[in-house]
N, C-alpha and C positions, 0 to 999 in steps of 0.2 A: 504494500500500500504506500503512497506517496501522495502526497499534498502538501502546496504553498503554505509557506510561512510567512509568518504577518508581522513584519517589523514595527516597533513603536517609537520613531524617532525623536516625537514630539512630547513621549510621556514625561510626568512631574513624577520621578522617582524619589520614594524615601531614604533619604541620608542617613537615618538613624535608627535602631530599634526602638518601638514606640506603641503607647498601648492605644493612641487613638484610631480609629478606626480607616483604615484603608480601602482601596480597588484593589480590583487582579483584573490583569488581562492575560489571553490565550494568546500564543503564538501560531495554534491551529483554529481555524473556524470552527464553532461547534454548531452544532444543528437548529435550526431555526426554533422557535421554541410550535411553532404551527407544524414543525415538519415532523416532533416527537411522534413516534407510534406508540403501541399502547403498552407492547412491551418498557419501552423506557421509559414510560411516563409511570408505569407501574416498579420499575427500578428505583427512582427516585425516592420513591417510600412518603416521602414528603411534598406533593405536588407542587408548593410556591420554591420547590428548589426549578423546576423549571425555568425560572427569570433570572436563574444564575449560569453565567457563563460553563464556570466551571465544572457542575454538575451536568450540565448538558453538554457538555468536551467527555465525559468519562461514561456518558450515558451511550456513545457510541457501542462501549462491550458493557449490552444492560446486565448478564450474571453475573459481572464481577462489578458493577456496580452498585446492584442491589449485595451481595455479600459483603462489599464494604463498607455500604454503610448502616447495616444493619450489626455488623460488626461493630461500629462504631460509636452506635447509640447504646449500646450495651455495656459496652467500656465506659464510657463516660458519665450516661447519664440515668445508670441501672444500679438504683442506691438501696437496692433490698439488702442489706448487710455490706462489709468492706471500707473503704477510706472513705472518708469525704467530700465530696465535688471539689472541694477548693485544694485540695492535695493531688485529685487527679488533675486539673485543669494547670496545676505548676507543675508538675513531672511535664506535661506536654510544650508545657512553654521554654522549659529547661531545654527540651532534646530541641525544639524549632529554635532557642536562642542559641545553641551548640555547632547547630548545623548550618547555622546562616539563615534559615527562613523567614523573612523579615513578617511578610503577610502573617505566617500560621503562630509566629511569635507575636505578634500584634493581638490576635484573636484569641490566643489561650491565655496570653499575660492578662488582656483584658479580666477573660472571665477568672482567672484568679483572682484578680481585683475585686472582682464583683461577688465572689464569693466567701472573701474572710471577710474583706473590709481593709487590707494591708495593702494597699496603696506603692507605698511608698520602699517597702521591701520587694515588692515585685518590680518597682522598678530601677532599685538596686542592679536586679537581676538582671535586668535587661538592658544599663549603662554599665556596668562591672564585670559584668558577664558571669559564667556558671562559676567563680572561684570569690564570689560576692557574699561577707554572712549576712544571712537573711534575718537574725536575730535571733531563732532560736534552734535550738537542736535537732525538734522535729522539720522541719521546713529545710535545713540545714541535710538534715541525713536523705532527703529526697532529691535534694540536689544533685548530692553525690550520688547515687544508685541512676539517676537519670544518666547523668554527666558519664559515669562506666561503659552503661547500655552503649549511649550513643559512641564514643572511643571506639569499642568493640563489644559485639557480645562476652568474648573469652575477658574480657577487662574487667565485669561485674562477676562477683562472686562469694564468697563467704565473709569477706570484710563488711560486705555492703551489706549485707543483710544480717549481719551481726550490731551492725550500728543500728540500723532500720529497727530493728528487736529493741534493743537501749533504746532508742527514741519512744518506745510506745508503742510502735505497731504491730500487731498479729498478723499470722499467716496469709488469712484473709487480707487485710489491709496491704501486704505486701505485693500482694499477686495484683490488686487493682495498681499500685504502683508502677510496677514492672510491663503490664499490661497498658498503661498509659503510654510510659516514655518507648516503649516497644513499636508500638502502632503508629506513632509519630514521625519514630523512625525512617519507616517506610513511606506514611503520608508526606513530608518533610519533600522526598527525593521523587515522588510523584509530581508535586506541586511545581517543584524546582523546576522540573524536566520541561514544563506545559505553559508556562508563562510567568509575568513575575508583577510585581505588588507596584502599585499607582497611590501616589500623596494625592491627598483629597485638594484639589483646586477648584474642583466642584462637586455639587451633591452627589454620592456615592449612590446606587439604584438596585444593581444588579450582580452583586460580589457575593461570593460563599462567606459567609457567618455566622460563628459561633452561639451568636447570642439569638440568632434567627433559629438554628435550632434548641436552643433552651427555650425560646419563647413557645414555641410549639410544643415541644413535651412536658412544658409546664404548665400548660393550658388545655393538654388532652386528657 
């Protein structure tokens, strides 16, 4: 398969990691949102993702877009027992501030924010980067187990999760940990690959977000 690529010469790129909210734009065309069929629109799982670029770019292969994000919504925002939204949502923003992704670090740091209330240690995080202390040991030892994953998988392992233990966390809590900055991992180098993140010089309309899916499963 082969198709043009869409250069943005004109784009207002972000200079800095930041929890305000961004664009993305696609390097490949993604499908008209009139031209979805019912497969991908049943992919989506969330029909107002349709007005997003980015979900209808990956709507192209619809099983592996409904896998991932249904994957997705489980990981994060499936609080029947396990860590906390606002532990998962910084493991995530750890491995996207790690990895360079400005946009999915934008979008998790946000919801970190929005979900302790710490502000201003999340964005430690994201001017200091992952060797920043967030002030406290728990928040502190998620960094680190993020920060391993993303290195390598072989880089995380018994230390990390012996600190993680000390901090407070159970088994359970750890797996949702692991399972955050894991998945990111791979979303992170997805995103990267597909186009890349736009400073708001005007009203943002149509971008993947974070808090677009919270608003929905907190409203369902």
């Amino acid at each position: 398969m082969s198709a043009p690529v869409t250069e943005h010469p004109q784009l207002s790129r972000p200079q800095r990691f930041t929890q305000e909210r961004l664009g993305w734009v696609p390097w490949l065309a993604p499908p008209a949102q009139s031209e979805l069929t019912e497969e991908q629109i049943d992919a989506l799982i969330q029909p107002q993702r349709a007005a997003m670029p980015y979900f209808r770019l990956l709507a192209r292969d619809p099983a592996a877009l409904k896998a991932r994000t249904l994957t997705d919504l489980d990981i994060f925002f499936n609080t029947d027992g396990g860590v906390g939204r606002a532990e998962r949502e910084l493991a995530a923003a750890v491995t996207s501030r790690r990895n360079g992704c400005v946009f999915c670090a934008s979008v998790h740091a946000a919801a970190a924010t929005r979900e302790s209330g710490r502000r201003d240690d999340v964005q430690r995080l994201l001017d200091d980067g992952v060797s920043a202390d967030l002030g406290d040991e728990r928040w502190n030892a998620v960094v680190a187990a993020a920060d391993a994953l993303a290195e390598t998988p072989l880089a995380f392992g018994d230390a990390e999760i012996a600190r993680l233990r000390t901090a407070g966390f159970d088994d359970a809590e750890i797996l949702d940990i692991i399972s955050s900055a894991a998945f990111f991992h791979w979303a992170n180098r997805l995103m990267l690959s597909l186009g890349e993140p736009e400073a708001p010089t005007r009203p943002v309309r149509d971008e993947p977000r974070r808090n677009d899916e919270q608003t929905t499963k907190e409203n369902a």
